[in-house]
C-alpha positions as CSV (number, residue, x, y, z in Angstrom):
1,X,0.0,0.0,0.0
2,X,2.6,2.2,1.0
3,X,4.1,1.8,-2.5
4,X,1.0,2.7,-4.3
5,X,1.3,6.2,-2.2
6,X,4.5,7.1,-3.3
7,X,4.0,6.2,-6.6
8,X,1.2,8.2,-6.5
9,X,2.6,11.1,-5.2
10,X,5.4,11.1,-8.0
11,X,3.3,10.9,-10.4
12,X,1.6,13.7,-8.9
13,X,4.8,15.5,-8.9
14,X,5.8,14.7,-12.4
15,X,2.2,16.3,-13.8
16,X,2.8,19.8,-11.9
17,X,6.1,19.7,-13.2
18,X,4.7,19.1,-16.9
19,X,2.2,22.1,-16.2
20,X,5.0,24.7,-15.2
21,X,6.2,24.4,-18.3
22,X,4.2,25.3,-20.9
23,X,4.1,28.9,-22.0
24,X,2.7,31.0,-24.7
25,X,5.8,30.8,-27.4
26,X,6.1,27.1,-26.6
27,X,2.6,26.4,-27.8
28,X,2.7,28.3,-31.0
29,X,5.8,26.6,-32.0
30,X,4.4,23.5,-31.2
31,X,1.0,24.3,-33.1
32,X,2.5,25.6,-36.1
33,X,5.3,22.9,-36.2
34,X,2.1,20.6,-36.3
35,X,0.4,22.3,-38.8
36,X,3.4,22.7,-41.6
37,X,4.0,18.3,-41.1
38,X,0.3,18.2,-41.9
39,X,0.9,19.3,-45.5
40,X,3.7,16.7,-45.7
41,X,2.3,13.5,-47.2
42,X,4.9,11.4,-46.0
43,X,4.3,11.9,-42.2
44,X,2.0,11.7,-39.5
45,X,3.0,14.5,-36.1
46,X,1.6,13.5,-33.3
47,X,1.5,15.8,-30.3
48,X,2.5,14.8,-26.4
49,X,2.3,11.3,-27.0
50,X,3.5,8.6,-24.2
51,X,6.0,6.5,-25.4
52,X,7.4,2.9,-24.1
53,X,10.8,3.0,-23.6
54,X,11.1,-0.3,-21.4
55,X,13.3,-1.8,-23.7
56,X,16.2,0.6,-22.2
57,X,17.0,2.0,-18.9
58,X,16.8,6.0,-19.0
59,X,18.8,5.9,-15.7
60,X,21.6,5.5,-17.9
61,X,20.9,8.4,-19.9
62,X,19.9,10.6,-16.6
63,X,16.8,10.9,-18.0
64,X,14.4,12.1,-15.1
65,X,11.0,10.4,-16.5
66,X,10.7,6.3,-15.0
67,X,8.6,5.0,-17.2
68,X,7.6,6.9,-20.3
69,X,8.8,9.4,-22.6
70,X,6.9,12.5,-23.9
71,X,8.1,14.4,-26.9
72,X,6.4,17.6,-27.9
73,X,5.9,16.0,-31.4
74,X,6.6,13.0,-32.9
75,X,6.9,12.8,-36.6
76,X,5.9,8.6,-37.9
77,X,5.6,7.1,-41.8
78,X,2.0,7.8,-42.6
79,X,1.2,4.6,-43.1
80,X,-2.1,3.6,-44.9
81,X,-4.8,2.6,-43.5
82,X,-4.6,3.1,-40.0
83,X,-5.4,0.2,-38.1
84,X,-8.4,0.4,-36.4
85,X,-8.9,-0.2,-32.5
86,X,-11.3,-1.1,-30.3
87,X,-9.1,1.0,-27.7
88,X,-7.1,3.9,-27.8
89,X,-3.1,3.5,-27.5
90,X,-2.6,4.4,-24.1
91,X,1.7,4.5,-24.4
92,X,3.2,3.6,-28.3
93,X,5.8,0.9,-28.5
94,X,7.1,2.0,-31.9
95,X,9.1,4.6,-31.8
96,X,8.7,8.2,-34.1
97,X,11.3,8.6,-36.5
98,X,11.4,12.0,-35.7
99,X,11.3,13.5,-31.9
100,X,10.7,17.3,-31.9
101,X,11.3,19.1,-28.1
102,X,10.8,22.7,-27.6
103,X,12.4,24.4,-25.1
104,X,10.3,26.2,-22.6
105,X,11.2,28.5,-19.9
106,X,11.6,26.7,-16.8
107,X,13.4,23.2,-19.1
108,X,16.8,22.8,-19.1
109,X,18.8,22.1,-22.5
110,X,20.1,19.4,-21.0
111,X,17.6,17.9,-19.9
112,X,16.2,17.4,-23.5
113,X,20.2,16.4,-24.6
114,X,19.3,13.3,-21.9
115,X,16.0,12.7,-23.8
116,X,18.1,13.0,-27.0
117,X,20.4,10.5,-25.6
118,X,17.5,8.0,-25.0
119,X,15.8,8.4,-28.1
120,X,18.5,7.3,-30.5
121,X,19.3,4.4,-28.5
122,X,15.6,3.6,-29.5
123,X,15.8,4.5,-32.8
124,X,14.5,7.5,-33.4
125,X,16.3,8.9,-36.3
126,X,16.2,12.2,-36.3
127,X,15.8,14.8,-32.9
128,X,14.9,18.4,-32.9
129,X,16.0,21.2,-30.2
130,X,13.4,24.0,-31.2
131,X,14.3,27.2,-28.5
132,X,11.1,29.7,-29.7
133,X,12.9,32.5,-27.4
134,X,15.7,32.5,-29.8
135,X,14.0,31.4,-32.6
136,X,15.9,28.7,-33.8
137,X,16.3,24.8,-34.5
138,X,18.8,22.8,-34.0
139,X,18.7,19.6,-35.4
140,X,20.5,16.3,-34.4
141,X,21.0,13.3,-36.7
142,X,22.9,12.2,-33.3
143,X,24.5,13.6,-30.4
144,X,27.8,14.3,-32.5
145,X,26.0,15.7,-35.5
146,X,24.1,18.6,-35.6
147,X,23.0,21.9,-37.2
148,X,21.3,24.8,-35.8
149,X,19.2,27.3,-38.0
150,X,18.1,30.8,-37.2
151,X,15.4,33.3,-38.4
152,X,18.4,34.5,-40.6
153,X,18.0,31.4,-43.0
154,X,15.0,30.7,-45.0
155,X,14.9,27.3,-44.0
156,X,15.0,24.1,-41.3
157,X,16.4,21.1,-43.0
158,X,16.9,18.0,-41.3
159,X,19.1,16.0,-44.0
160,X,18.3,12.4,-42.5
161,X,14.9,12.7,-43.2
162,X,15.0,15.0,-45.8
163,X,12.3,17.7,-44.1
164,X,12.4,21.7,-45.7
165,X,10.2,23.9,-43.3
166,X,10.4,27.3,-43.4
167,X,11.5,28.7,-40.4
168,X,9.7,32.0,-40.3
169,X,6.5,30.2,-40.1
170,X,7.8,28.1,-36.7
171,X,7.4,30.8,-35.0
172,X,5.0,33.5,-36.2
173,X,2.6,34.5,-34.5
């Protein structure tokens, strides 16, 4: 019982945490982030979604989360049809190819280089650093290799998965 308490309490803990950190310039990049991969036939971006990564231990990648990982977007194939359920997918087991975090006021940077870390041991191919107060992207085709992008270009490209977004529209208002 006393178990169930704690656990409880975390969890708790972890939600109030997750509220703190959502601000206004977070949720327009995330929205409009959203809403330019909706033109893009080739992928489907899905928004806060849970996923399983039981198959590693984020200890190792001090990674503060236990038993789920939350990305602000994930970016999978579209794949057609999509199989129907009789219930909803409470936490995925297949992984995104692409894991978009944007960097609100109260997260650290390396807290999401942890998440990073976790993510291409599960095969995500491609991870996105998108910091709306500064207005750029960085993008990481793994920890060693990455490029950051400003309002100064015209563009966000992400080589491995060959994705052009315009980077004025990321963050405009």
């Amino acid at each position: 019982k006393m178990t169930e308490l704690v656990e409880f309490e975390d969890k708790g803990h972890q939600d109030e945490e997750a509220k703190e950190m959502w601000s206004l310039n977070h949720g327009i990049a995330q929205a409009n982030l959203t809403a330019l991969f909706y033109n893009d036939e080739r992928f489907r971006a899905i928004t806060e979604l849970s996923l399983d990564p039981s198959q590693i231990d984020l200890k190792q990648f001090g990674v503060k989360a236990k038993d789920e990982l939350i990305p602000d977007i994930c970016l999978y194939q579209k794949k057609e049809p999509r199989p129907k359920k009789a219930r909803d997918i409470m936490k995925m087991t297949e992984m995104p190819i692409v894991a978009l975090e944007i960097l609100s006021p109260k997260q650290s940077i390396d807290d999401i280089l942890a998440k990073f870390e976790a993510y291409f041991a599960l095969s995500v191919k491609s991870c996105w650093l998108v910091a709306p107060s500064l207005e750029t992207v960085t993008v990481y085709a793994n920890m060693a290799d990455y490029k950051s992008f400003g309002t100064h270009e015209s563009e966000v490209i992400d080589e491995v998965m060959d994705i052009h977004l315009p980077i004025q529209k990321i963050f405009e208002w």
